[in-house]
C-alpha positions in Angstrom: 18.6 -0.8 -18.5 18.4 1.8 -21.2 18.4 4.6 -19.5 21.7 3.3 -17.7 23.1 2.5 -21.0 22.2 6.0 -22.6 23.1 7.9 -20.0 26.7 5.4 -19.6 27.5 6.5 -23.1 27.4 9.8 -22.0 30.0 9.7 -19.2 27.5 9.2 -16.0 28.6 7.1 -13.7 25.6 4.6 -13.1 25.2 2.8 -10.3 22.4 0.7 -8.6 21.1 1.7 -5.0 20.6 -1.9 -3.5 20.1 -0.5 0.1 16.6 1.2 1.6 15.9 4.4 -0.1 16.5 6.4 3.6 20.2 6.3 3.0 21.2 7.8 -0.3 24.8 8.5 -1.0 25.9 12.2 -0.9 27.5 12.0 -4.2 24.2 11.4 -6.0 22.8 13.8 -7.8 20.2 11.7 -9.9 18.2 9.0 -8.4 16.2 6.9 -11.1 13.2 4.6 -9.8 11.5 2.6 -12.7 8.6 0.8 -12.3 9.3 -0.1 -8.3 7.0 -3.4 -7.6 9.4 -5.5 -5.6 8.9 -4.2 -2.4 6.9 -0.9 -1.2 8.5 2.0 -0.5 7.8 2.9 2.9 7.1 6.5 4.6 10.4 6.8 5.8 12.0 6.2 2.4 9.5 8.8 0.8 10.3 11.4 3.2 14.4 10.9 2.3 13.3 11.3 -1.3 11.6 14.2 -0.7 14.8 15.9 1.3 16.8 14.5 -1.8 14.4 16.6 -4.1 14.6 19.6 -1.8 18.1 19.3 -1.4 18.6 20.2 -4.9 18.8 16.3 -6.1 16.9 15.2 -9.8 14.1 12.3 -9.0 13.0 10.1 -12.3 10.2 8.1 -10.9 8.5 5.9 -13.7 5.2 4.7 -11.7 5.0 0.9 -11.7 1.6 -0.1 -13.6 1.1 -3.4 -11.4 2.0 -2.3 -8.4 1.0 1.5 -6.5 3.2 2.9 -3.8 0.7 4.6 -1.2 3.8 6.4 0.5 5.5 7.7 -3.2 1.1 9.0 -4.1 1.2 10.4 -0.7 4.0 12.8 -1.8 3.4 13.0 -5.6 0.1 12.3 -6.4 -0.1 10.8 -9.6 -3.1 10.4 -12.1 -3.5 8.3 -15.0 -3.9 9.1 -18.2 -3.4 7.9 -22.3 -0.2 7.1 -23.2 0.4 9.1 -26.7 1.2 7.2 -29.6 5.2 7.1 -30.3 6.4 9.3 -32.9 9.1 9.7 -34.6 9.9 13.1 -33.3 
């Protein structure tokens, strides 16, 4: 919610994807996934993300800390590490 408000304040158009991730709209260019635990994201919804990537669309994935999509490692294996402290900078 405050990514969607920052980036609103800037003049993008924010909408939320409520359908499977195999059918994303032509018109978007960024595709935010934060913290997906809901549901798993199946292989066939990876692979479109991946042809979204490759097709010259921006991913944000923020990987979900309860909850590991096998088909999301698959593709962009992800390792865990410390969190640095928040600064002010």
């Amino acid at each position: 919610a405050v990514l969607a408000t920052w980036l609103e304040e800037r003049g993008t158009v924010v909408l939320p994807l409520r359908e499977r991730l195999t059918h994303i709209p032509p018109q978007v260019r960024t595709l935010v996934i934060a913290a997906p635990s809901a549901a798993e994201i199946g292989a066939d919804e990876a692979s479109a993300l991946k042809a979204f990537v490759e097709g010259g669309g921006t991913l944000v994935y923020l990987d979900s800390r309860t909850r590991s999509q096998p088909a999301i490692e698959k593709w962009l294996p992800l390792t865990g590490g410390e969190v640095p402290p928040l600064t002010t900078e």
